[in-house]
C-alpha positions in Angstrom: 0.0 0.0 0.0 1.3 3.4 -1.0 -0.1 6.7 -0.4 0.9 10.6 -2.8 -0.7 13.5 -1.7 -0.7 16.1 -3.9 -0.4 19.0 -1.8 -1.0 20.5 1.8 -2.5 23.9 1.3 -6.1 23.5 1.3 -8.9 25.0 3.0 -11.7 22.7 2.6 -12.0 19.0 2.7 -9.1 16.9 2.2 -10.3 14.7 -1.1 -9.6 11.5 -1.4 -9.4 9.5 -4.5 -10.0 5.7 -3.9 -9.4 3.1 -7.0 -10.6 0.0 -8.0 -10.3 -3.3 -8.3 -6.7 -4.2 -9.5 -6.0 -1.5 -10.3 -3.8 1.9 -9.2 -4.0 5.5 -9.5 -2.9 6.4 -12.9 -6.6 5.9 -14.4 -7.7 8.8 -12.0 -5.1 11.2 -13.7 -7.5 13.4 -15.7 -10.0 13.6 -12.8 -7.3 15.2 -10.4 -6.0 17.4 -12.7 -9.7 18.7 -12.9 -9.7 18.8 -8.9 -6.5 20.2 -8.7 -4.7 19.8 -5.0 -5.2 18.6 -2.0 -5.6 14.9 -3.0 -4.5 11.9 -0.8 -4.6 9.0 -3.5 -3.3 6.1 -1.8 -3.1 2.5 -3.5 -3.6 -0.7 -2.2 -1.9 -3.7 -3.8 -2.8 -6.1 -1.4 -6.0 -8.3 -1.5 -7.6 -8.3 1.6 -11.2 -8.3 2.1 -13.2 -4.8 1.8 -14.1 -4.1 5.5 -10.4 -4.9 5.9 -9.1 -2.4 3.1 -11.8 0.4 4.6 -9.8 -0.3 8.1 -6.4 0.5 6.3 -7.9 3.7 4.2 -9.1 5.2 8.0 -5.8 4.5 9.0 -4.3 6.6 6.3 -6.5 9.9 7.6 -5.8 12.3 10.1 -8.8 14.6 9.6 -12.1 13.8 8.0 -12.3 13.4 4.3 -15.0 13.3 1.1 -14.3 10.2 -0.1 -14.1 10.1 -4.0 -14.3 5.9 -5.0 -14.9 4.6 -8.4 -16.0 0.5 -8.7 -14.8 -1.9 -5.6 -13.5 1.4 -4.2 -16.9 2.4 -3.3 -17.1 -0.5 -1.2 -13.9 0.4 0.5 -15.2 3.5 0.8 -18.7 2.9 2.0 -16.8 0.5 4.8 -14.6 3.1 6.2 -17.6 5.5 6.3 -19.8 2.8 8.4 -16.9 2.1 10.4 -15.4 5.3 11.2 -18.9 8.3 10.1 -16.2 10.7 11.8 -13.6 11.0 9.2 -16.1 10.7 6.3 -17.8 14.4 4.9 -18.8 13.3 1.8 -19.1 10.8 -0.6 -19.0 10.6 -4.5 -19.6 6.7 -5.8 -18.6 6.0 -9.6 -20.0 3.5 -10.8 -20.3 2.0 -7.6 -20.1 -2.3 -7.7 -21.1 -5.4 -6.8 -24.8 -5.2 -8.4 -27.2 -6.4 -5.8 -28.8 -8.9 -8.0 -25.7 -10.2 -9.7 -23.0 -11.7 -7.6 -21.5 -14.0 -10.4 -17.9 -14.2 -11.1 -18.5 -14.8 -15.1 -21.1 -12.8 -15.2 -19.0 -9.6 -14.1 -16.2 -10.1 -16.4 -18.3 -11.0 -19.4 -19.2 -6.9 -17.8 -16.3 -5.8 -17.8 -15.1 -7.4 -21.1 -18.2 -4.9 -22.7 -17.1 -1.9 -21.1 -13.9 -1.7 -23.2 -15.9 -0.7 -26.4 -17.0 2.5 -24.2 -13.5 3.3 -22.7 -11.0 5.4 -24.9 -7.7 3.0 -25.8 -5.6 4.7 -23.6 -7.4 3.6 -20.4 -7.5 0.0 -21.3 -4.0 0.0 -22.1 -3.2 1.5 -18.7 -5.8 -1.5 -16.3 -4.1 -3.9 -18.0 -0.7 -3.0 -17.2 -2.0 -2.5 -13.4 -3.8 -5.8 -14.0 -0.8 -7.5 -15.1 1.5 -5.5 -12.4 -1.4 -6.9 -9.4 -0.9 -10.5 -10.7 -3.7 -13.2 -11.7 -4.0 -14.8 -8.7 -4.1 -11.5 -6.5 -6.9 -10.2 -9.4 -9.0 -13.5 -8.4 -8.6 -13.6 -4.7 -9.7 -9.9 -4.8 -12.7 -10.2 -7.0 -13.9 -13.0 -5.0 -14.1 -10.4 -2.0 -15.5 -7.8 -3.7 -18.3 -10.6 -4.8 -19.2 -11.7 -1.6 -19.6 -8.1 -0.4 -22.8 -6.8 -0.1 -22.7 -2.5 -0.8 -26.6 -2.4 -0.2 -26.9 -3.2 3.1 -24.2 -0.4 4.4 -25.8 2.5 1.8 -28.5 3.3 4.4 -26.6 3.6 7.1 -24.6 6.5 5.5 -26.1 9.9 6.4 -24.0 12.3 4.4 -23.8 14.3 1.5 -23.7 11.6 -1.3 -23.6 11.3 -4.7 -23.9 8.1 -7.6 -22.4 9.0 -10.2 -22.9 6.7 -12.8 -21.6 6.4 -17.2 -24.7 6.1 -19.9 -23.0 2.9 -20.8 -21.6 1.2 -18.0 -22.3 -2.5 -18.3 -20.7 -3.0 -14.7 -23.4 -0.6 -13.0 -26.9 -1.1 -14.6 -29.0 1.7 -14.8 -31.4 -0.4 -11.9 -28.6 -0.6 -9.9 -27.3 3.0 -9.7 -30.6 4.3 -8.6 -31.1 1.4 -6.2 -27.8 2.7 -4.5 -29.0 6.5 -5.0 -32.3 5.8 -3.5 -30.9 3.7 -0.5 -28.6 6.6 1.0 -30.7 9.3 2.9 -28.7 12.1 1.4 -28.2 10.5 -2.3 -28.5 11.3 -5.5 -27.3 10.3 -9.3 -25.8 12.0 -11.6 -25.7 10.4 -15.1 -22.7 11.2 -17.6 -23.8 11.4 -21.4 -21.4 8.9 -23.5 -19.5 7.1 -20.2 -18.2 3.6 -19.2 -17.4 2.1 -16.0 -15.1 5.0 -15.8 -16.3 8.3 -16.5 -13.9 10.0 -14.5 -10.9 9.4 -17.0 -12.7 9.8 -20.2 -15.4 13.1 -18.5 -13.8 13.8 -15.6 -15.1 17.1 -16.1 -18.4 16.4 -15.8 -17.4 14.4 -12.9 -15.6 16.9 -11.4 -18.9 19.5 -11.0 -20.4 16.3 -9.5 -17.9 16.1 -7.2 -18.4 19.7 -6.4 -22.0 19.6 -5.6 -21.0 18.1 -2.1 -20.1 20.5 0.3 -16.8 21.0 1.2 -15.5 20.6 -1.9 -13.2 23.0 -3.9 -14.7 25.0 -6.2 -13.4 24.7 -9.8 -9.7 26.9 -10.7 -10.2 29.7 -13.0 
């Protein structure tokens, strides 16, 4: 597990951008540029199951955060916030996994396999590298956790500012499902992004970004 912040002089909420499955923090480049600083983006490499990885995201903070997942890393993120409400202001889910009705291994990556015609070349080229860096067998131990977690059942427990933000075409979080995990937090919303995957915050991360920035406590945009 590894942890870059990208600077110390901010005034409102610390952001903090948490990845997906397999994955590192390259693939939320675009989206931090559009956020500008005052990121923590830490990575973990490690499989471990998600109320584990929540424990070692809370362990990263100091000071409450708005929590800014995409994929597993909503679960990760939802975790920490039922675990620890007093380090969590905020939180933006993109494309927020696993589908309540669809826990199925082959299922999800016959999913994932149709969300590559909706992401641009260049962030395919960059998950597989990350997938290949992570290792099969990690990819698989990891999945399996993610799987067996159950997102739906911590959503209403989450009293905060909260937002779903979820691509047009992302096979990975069904149109049912995204307002199913709106509708299940007290404060939530969704946010659709015209012309998105799984992973509208590299290819729109503009539009993402004034999501983002609906939540209080969150930067305003630089001029």
């Amino acid at each position: 597990m590894s942890l870059s912040r990208a600077s110390r002089g901010y005034v409102h909420s610390v952001v903090v951008l948490v990845h997906g499955l397999g994955v590192g923090q390259r693939y939320f480049g675009p989206l931090a540029r559009e956020l500008g600083p005052g990121l923590l983006r830490p990575e973990f490499r490690e499989p471990a199951p998600i109320a584990e990885l929540g424990s070692r995201l809370g362990e990263l903070l100091d000071e409450p955060a708005a929590l800014v997942a995409n994929s597993m890393g909503c679960q990760i993120a939802t975790a920490l916030a039922v675990q620890r409400p007093e380090l969590v202001t905020s939180l933006a889910l993109i494309g927020p996994t696993v589908d309540s009705q669809t826990h199925s291994l082959v299922r999800h990556v016959f999913r994932l396999a149709a969300d590559v015609w909706f992401e641009p070349l260049r962030l395919t080229g960059i998950v597989l590298a990350d997938y290949a860096s992570f290792g099969p067998l990690a990819l698989l131990r990891q999945a399996r956790w993610a799987l067996d977690d159950r997102i739906e059942e911590r959503l209403p427990l989450l009293d905060l500012p909260a937002v779903v933000v979820r691509g047009v075409h992302d096979p990975l979080c069904p149109p049912r499902f995204a307002q199913e995990a709106a509708a299940l937090l007290p404060q939530g919303r969704l946010v659709t992004i015209g012309g998105a995957g799984h992973v509208p915050h590299f290819s729109h991360p503009r539009e993402v970004a004034d999501a983002i920035r609906s939540l209080p406590g969150i930067p305003a945009a630089r001029g």
